[in-house]
C-alpha positions as CSV (number, residue, x, y, z in Angstrom):
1,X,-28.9,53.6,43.8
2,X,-27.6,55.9,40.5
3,X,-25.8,54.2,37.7
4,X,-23.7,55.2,34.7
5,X,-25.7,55.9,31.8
6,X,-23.1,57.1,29.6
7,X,-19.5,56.3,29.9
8,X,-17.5,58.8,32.2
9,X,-14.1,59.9,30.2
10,X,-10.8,58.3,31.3
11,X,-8.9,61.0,30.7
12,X,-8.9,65.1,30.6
13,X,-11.6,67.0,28.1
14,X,-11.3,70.3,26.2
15,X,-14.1,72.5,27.2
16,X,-13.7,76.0,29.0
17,X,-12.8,74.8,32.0
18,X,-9.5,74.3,31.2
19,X,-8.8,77.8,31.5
20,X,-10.1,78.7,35.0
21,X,-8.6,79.3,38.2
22,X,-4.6,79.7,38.5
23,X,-2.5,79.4,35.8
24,X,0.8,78.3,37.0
25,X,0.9,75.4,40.4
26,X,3.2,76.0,42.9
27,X,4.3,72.5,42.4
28,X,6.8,72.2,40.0
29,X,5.3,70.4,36.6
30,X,7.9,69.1,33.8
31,X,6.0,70.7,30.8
32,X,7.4,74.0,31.9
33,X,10.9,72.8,31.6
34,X,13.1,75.4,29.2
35,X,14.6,72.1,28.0
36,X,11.4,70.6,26.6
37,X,11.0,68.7,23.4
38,X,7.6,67.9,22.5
39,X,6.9,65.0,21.0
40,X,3.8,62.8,19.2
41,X,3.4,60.7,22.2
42,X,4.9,59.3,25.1
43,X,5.9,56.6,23.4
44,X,7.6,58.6,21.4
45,X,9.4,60.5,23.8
46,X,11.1,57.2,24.6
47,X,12.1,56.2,21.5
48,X,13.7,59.4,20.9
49,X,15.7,59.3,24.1
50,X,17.2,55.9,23.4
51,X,17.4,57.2,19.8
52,X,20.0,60.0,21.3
53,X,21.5,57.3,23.1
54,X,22.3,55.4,19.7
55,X,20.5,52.4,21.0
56,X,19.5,49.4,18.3
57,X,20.6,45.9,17.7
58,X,22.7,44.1,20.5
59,X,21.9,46.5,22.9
60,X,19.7,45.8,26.1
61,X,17.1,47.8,28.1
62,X,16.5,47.6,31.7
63,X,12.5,47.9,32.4
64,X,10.3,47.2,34.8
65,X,7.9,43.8,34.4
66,X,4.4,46.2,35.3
67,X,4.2,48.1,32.4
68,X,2.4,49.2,29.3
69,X,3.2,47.7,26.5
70,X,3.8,51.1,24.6
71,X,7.0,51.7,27.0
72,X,8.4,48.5,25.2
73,X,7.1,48.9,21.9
74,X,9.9,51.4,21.1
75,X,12.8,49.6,22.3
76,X,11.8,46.5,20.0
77,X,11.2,49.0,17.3
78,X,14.9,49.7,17.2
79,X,16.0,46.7,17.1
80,X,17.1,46.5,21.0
81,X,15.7,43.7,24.3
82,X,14.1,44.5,26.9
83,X,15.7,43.0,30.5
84,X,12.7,42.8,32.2
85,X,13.4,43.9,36.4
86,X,11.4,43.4,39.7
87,X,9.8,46.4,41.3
88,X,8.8,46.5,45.3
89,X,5.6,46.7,47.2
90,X,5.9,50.8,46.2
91,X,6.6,50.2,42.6
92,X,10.3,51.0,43.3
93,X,12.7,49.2,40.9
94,X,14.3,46.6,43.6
95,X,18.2,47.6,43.0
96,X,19.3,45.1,45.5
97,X,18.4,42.4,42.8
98,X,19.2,44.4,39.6
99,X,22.4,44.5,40.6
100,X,23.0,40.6,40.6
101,X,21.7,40.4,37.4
102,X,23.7,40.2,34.3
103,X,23.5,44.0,32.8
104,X,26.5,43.3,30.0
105,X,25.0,45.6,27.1
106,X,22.3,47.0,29.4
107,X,22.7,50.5,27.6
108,X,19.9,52.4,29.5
109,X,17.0,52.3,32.6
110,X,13.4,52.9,32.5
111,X,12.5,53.6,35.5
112,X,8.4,54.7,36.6
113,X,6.4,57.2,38.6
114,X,3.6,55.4,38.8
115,X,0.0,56.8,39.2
116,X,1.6,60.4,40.3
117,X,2.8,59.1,43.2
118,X,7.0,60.3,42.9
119,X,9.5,57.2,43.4
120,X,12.7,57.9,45.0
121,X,15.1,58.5,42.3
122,X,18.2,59.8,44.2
123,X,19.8,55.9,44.7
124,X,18.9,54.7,41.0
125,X,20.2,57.6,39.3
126,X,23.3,56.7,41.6
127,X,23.3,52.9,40.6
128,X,22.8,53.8,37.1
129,X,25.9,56.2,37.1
130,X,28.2,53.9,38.8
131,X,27.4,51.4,35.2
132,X,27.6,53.9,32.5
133,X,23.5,53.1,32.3
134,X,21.7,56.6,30.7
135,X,18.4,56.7,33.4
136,X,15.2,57.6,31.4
137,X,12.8,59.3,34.0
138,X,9.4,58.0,33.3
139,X,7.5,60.3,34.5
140,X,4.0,59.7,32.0
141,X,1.8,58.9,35.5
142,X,3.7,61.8,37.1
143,X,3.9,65.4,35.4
144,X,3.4,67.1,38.9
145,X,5.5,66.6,42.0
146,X,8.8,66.5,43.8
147,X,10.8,63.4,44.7
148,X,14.6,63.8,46.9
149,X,14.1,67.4,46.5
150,X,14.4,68.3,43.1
151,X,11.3,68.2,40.7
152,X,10.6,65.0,39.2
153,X,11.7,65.0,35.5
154,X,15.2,66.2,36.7
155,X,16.9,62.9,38.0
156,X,17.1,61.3,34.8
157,X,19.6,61.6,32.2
158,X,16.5,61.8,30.2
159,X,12.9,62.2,30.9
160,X,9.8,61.6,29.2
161,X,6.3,62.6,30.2
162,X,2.4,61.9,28.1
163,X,0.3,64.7,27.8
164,X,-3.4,63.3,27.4
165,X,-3.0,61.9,31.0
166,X,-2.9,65.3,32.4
167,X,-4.1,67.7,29.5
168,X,-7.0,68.3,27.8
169,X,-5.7,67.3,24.4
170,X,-5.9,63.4,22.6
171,X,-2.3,63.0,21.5
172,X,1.4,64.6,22.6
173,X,4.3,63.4,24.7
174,X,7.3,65.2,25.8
175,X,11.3,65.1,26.1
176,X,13.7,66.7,28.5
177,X,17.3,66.0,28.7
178,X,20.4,66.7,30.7
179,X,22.3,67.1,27.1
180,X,20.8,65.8,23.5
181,X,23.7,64.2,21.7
182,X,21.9,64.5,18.3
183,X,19.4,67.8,16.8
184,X,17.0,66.0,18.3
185,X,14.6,69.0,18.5
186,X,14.7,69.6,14.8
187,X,11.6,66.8,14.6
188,X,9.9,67.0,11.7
189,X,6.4,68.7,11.4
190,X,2.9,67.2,11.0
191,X,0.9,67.5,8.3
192,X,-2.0,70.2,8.0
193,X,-4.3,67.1,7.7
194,X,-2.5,66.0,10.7
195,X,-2.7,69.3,12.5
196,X,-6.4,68.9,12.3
197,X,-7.6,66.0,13.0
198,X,-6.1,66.2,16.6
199,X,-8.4,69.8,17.1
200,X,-11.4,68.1,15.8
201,X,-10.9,65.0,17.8
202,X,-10.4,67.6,21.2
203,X,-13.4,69.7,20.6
204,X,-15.6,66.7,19.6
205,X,-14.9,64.4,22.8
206,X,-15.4,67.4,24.8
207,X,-18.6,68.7,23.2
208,X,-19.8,65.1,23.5
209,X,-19.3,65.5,27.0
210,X,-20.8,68.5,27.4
211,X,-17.5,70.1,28.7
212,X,-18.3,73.2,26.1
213,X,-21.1,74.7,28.0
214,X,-23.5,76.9,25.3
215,X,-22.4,75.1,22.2
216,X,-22.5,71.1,22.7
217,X,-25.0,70.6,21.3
218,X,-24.4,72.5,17.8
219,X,-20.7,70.6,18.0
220,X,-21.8,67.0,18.5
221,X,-24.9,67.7,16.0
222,X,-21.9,69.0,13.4
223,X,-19.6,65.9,13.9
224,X,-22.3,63.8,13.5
225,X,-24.2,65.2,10.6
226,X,-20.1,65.3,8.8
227,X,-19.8,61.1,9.5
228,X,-23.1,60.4,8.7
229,X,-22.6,61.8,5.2
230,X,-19.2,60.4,5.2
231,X,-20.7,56.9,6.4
232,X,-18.4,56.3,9.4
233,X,-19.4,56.6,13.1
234,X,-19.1,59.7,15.2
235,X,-15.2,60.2,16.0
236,X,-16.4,60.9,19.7
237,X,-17.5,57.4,20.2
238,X,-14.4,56.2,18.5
239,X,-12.3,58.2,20.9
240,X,-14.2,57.9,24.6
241,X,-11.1,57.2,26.3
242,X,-8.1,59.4,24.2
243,X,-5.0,57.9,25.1
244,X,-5.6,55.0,27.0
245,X,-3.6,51.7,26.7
246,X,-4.0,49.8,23.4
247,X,-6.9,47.1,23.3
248,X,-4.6,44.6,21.5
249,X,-2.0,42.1,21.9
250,X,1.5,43.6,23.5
251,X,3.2,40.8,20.9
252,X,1.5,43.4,17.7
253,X,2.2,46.2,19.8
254,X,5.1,48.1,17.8
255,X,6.4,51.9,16.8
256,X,6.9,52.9,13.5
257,X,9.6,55.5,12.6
258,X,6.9,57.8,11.2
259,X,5.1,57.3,14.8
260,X,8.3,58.3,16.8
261,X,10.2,60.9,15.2
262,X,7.6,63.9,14.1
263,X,6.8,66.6,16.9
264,X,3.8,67.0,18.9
265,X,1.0,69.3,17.2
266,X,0.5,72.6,17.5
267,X,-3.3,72.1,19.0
268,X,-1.1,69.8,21.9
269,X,1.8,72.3,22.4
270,X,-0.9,75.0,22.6
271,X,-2.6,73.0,25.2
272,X,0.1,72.3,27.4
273,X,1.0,75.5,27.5
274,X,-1.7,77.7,27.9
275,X,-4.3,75.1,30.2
276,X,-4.2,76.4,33.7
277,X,-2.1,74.2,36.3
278,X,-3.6,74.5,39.5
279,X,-6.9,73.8,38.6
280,X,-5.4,69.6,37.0
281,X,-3.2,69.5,40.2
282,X,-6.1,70.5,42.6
283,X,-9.0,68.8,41.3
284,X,-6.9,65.5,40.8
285,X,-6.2,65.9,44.8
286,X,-9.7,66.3,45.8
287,X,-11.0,63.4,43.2
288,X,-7.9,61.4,45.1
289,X,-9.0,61.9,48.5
290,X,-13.0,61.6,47.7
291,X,-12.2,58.3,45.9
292,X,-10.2,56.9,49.2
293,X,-13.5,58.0,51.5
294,X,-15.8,56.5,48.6
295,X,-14.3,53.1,48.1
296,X,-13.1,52.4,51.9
297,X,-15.5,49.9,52.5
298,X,-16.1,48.2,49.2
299,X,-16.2,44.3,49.4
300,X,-13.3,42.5,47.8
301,X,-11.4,45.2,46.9
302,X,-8.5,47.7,49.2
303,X,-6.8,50.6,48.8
304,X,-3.2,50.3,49.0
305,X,-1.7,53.5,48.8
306,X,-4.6,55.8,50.6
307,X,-2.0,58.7,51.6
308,X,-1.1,61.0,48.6
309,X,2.3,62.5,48.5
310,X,1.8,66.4,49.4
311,X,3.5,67.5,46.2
312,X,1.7,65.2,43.5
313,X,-0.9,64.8,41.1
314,X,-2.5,61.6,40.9
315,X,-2.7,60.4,37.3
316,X,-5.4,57.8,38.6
317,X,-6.4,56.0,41.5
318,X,-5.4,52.7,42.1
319,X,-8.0,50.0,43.5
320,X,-6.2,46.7,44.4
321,X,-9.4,43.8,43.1
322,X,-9.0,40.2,44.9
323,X,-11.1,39.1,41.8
324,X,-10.5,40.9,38.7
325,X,-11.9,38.4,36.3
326,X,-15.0,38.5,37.5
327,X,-15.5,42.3,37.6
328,X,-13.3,44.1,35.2
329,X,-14.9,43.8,31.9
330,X,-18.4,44.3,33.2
331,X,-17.1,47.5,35.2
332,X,-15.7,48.8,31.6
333,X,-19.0,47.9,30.1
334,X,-21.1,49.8,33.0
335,X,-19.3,53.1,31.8
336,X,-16.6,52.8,34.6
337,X,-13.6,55.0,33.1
338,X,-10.8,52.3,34.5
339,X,-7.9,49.7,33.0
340,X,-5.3,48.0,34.1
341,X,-1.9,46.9,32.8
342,X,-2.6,43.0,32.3
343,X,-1.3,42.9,29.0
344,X,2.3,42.3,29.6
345,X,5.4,42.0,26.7
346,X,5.8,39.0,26.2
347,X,8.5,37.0,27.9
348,X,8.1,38.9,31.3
349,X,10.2,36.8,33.6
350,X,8.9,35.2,37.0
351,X,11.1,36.6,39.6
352,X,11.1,36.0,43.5
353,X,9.7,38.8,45.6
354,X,8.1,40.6,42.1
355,X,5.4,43.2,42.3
356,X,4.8,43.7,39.0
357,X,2.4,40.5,37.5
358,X,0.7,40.7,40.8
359,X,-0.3,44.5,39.8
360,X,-1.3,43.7,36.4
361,X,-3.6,41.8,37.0
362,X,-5.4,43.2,40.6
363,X,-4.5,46.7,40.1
364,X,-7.4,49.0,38.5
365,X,-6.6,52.6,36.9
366,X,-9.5,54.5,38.1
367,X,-9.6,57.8,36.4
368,X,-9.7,60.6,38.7
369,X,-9.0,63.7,36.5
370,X,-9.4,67.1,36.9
371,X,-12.6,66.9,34.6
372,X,-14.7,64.3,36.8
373,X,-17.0,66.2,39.6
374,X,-17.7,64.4,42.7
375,X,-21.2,63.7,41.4
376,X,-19.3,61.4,38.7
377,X,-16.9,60.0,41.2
378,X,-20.0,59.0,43.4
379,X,-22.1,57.7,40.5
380,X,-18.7,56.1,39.5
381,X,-18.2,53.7,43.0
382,X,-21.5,52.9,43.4
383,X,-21.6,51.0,40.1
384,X,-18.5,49.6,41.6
385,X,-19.9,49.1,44.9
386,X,-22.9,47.0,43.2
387,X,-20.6,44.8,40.7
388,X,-18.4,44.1,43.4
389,X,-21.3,43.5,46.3
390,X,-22.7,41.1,43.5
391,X,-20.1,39.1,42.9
392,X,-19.7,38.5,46.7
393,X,-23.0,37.6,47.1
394,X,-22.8,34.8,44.4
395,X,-19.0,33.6,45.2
């Protein structure tokens, strides 16, 4: 049976691919919106928005209790709470008991596509109207798709999407509003230092893995020979995973102002601009579908959303674990590109009829990016398939 022997990328490489096949999807994707402010992250993205809003001290934020900490970070960082709400067996914010809760200084709504998969937004952007609530269209798992019939990034009052999940490029978020109160898109600029260390990073990870076909080699061996005279470690090792959720506590989790308000960087705004679209939404579709034949049958784990909207892009592939603790770390450790949102703000309220803790902890982030081939993908679930036959075995 074939095993990882190096670890497969969690998210989307530079390398020539990018630039194949179709350039524009015929599914509507938010990056192309007129409107858009690009931002360092999407993190940032929120921070600005509830910047616009002139949220800070006193002021309250509904969000949902599965999340990543860097969706709260920001709101702490401006001296706001977070009012932690319920989500449903869909990962749809459950309005029927948000509306019973105490919402006085509830300023604005978070509210998540999660994995690509569109959430209705037509009845949330209703209930947040009704309450003065600004709705902030998180749409970081989601930068493809429809949802009620209008594109997802347009429900919102605001809506923020992260560009490494769906682009080949290690840092950028972006903004899109109905109406910016403040000059919101007069960010300020990086710094040439700045500007490129996020190229370097791109081309290294994707020479690294080999996603530069002709000149990999002559790239990695640069990189390399630069750190070893500079006495670090290769950047490419450093950055395997570009993007992914932060390996620390959520309680140190936090956002600096010079994090949050600068602009994305020119290598990012290039990127999402000029990488071709139907290639990210196609691939992600196939990996999708081969993952749900792959992993049908694994022991101790299920699939619980095998049916992919027809207009999305997943931004991975969720596998629900009945015992995480005994396989997550070694899956990460066998190469596995996967994580899962376990590390929750703290103070994340036990509420009847939740979703959310459940998914933190037995809900896996698989990757399935445009940038993994089936032969990865197979490679991928049958290291799966042995760490989780394994575990049966002895349990």
């Amino acid at each position: 049976m074939p095993s990882l022997t190096v670890a497969l990328p969690r998210l989307p490489l530079f390398g020539w691919a990018s630039f194949t096949g179709p350039k524009r999807s015929a599914t509507p994707c938010i990056v192309d919106r007129s409107d858009i402010v690009f931002t360092r992250s999407g993190q940032a993205a929120i921070g600005l928005a509830l910047r616009d809003l002139a949220v800070g001290s006193g002021d309250r934020v509904l969000v949902p209790t599965y999340h990543c900490p860097t969706m709260i970070a920001p709101i702490a960082t401006l001296g706001a709470q977070p009012l932690f709400f319920p989500i449903d067996p869909c990962g749809a914010p459950r309005i029927d008991v948000i509306a019973h809760m105490d919402l006085s200084g509830v300023r604005a709504m978070i509210a998540a596509h999660y994995f690509g998969s569109p959430q209705p937004m037509a009845h949330i952007r209703h209930f947040c109207d009704a309450r003065g609530i600004a709705l902030i269209e998180d749409c970081a798992h989601a930068i493809f798709g429809e949802t009620d019939g209008r594109p997802v990034g347009s429900w919102g009052h605001y809506a923020i999407a992260s560009l490494p999940k769906f682009f080949p490029t290690t840092e950028g978020g972006c903004l899109v509003a109905e109406a910016f109160r403040s000059p919101i898109k007069d960010l300020p600029r990086r710094s040439p230092a700045d500007e490129l260390r996020v190229i370097a990073n791109s081309i290294e990870i994707g020479a690294r893995h080999r996603a530069l076909r002709g000149v990999n080699r002559l790239v990695a061996g640069g990189f390399a020979l630069v750190e070893s005279i500079r006495g670090g470690s290769p950047q490419g090792a450093a950055h395997a995973a570009p993007g992914s959720p932060p390996q620390r506590s959520s309680a140190s989790a936090s956002a600096t102002s010079s994090t949050l308000w600068c602009r994305a960087s020119a290598w990012s705004r290039f990127i999402a601009g000029a990488a071709h679209r139907e290639r990210i939404f196609a691939n992600r579709r196939r990996n999708h579908q081969h993952l749900c034949a792959l992993l049908a049958d694994v022991p101790g784990t299920r699939i619980p959303w095998p049916k992919l909207p027809e207009r999305a892009a997943p931004y991975v592939f969720p596998l629900w674990v009945d015992e995480p603790a005994k396989s997550y770390q070694r899956a990460r450790r066998a190469g596995v590109p996967l994580f899962r949102w376990d590390d929750a703000w703290p103070g994340v309220p036990i509420i009847k009829g939740d979703c959310g803790p459940r998914w933190g902890n037995h809900i896996f982030q698989l990757g399935c990016h445009q940038d993994l081939g089936v032969d990865d993908l197979e490679v991928m679930t049958d290291t799966l398939r042995r760490i989780f036959s394994s575990e049966t075995l002895q349990g």
